[in-house]
C-alpha positions in Angstrom: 0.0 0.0 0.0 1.2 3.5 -0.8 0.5 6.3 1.6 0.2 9.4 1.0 1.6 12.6 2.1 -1.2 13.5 4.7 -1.6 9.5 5.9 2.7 9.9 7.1 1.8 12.7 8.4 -0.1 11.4 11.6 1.1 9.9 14.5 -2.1 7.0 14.0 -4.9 6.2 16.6 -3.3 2.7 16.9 0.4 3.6 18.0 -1.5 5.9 20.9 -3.3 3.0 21.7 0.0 1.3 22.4 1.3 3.8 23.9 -1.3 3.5 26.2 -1.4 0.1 26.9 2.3 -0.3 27.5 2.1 2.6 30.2 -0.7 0.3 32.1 1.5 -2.9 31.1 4.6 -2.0 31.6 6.4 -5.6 32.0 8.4 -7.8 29.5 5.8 -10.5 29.2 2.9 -8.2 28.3 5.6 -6.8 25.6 6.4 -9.8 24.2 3.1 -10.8 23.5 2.1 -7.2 21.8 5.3 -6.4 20.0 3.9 -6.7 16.6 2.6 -3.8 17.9 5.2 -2.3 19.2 7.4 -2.3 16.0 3.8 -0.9 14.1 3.7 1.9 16.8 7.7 2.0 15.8 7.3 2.3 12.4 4.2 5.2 12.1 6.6 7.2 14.7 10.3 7.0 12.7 7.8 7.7 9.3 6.4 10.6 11.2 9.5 12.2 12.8 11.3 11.8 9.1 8.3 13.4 7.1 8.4 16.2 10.0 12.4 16.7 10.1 11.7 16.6 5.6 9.2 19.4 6.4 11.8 21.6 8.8 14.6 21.3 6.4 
């Protein structure tokens, strides 16, 4: 799938939801067993901090 400028641009509903989730969770078995998430969450955040550090340069 291709995304468009305006979908990098987004820190997505489901990488809060993480966020979230690992504040309440915070121990290595709950991680293990959501880190597909995790490297999701990863992803949409290092595509969002390179589109924003694109748009400041």
């Amino acid at each position: 799938m291709v995304e468009n400028k305006s979908s990098i641009m987004q820190i997505h509903p489901p990488t809060f939801r993480f966020l979230k989730n690992i504040e309440k969770n915070n121990n290595r078995e709950w991680f293990r067993e959501n880190k597909p998430e995790y490297e999701k969450a990863m992803s949409n955040i290092k595509a969002f901090t390179a589109a924003v550090e694109k748009e400041l340069n």
